[in-house]
N, C-alpha and C positions, 0 to 999 in steps of 0.2 A: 820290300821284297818279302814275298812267304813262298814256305816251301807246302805242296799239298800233292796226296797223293790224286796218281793219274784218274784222270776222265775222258769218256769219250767226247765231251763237248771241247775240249784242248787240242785234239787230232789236228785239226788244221795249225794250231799253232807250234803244237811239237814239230810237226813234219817241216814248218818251215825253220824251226831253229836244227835241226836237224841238216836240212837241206843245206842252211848255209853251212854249217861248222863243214861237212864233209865235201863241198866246193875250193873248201882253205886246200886241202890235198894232203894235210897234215897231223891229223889227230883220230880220222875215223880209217877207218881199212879201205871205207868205197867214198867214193869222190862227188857222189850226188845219190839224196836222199831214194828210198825205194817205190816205189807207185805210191799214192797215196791210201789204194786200199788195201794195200799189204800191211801200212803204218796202224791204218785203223783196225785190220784183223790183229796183228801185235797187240795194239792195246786193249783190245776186247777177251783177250785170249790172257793177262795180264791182269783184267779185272775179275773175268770170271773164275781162276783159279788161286783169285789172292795173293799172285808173286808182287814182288817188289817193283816197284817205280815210283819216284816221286820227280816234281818238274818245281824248278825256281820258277815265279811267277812275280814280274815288276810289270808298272803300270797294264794290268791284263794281256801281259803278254806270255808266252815261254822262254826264256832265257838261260836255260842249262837243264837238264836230268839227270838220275841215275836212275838202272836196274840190275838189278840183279834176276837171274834167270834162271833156276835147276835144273839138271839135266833129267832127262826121264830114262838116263840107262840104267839098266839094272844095274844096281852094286853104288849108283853116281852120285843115286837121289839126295845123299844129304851134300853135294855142289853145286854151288851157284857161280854160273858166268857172269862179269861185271860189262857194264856198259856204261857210258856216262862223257856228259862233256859240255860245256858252257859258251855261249855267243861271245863272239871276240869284244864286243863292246862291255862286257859284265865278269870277265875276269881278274882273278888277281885280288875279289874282294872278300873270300871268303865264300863264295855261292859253292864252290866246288866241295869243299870238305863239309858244311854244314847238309849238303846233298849227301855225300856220303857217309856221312856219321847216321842220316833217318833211316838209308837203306841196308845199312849193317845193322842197326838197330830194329830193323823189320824183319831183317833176312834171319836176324838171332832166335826171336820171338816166332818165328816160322819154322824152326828146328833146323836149319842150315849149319855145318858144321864147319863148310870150310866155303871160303870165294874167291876165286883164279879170275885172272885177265890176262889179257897182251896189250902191252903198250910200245910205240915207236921208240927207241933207245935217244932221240930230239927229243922227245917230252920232259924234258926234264923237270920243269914244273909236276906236272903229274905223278913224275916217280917220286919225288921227293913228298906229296900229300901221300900218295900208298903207302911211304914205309914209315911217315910220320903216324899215320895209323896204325902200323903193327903190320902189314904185309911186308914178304921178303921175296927176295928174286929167289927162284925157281931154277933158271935158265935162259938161253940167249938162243932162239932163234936168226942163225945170220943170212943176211940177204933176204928175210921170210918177201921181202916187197920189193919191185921194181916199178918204178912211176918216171916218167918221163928220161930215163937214161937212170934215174939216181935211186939206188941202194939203200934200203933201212930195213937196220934190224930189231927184231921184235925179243923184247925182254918179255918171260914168263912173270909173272908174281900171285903171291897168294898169302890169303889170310886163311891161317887156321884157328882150329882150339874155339869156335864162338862162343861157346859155352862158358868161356873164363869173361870173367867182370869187361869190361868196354872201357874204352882210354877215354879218360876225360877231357874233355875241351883243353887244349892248353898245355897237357901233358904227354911225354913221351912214352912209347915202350922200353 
């Protein structure tokens, strides 16, 4: 498995790890991936401005990302929105934090000060990798979702401070 930053030649394979994670109903907001030329404007939009993505990559395929995003609002520009999330077959191994350790580490070196997300308050996997990184809740969006009759709530979190040293492999905040 390697981690490399995003390419247009991948477009097709991101959009399909993409498509399935957000068919599961459970980790992305939408439920099936976006057109596919909307995926490849993201990521051309991505490349040409040098923000953050990187894609786990086993036997040539896509099997997890992150990005981080900036906002363009005045006052916003040093935050980045997170995105991220790994095919149900390649979890659990480590792809998930080694994805996001390259993109904090991109997001730093790109003058980023701070990185927010929402995550489903079920993911518990996932909150437990954010705050083993140094992200802290924020806040609790309740009910922010309703799918199929069922209710989840969206916890805020955020990493600040980038500019302070980066948590080493292995170590806590």
């Amino acid at each position: 498995m390697k981690i490399e930053y995003t390419s247009l030649e991948r477009v097709s394979d991101y959009w399909e790890a993409v498509d399935g994670v957000a068919r599961e109903g459970k980790y992305l907001l939408f439920t099936k991936a976006p057109p596919i030329e909307g995926t490849e404007s993201f990521v051309k939009e991505i490349i040409e401005k040098n923000w953050t993505q990187f894609m786990a990559i086993e036997s040539d395929r896509v099997v997890g990302w992150c990005d981080i995003i900036p906002y363009s609002y005045e006052g916003c520009e040093h935050t980045g929105h997170l995105g991220m999330a790994v095919v149900s077959t390649h979890r659990r191994k480590g792809i998930g934090e080694e994805l996001l350790r390259k993109a904090i580490s991109h997001s730093r070196e790109k003058g980023l000060e701070r990185i927010e997300l929402e995550v489903f308050s079920t993911n518990e996997g996932a909150i437990a990798l954010y705050k083993k990184l140094g992200f802290q809740i924020e806040g609790i969006k309740k009910k922010a979702r309703k799918i199929n009759g069922i209710e989840h709530d969206f916890i805020i979190m955020a990493l600040h401070n980038l500019k302070a040293e980066p948590v080493a492999s292995g170590q806590r905040r």
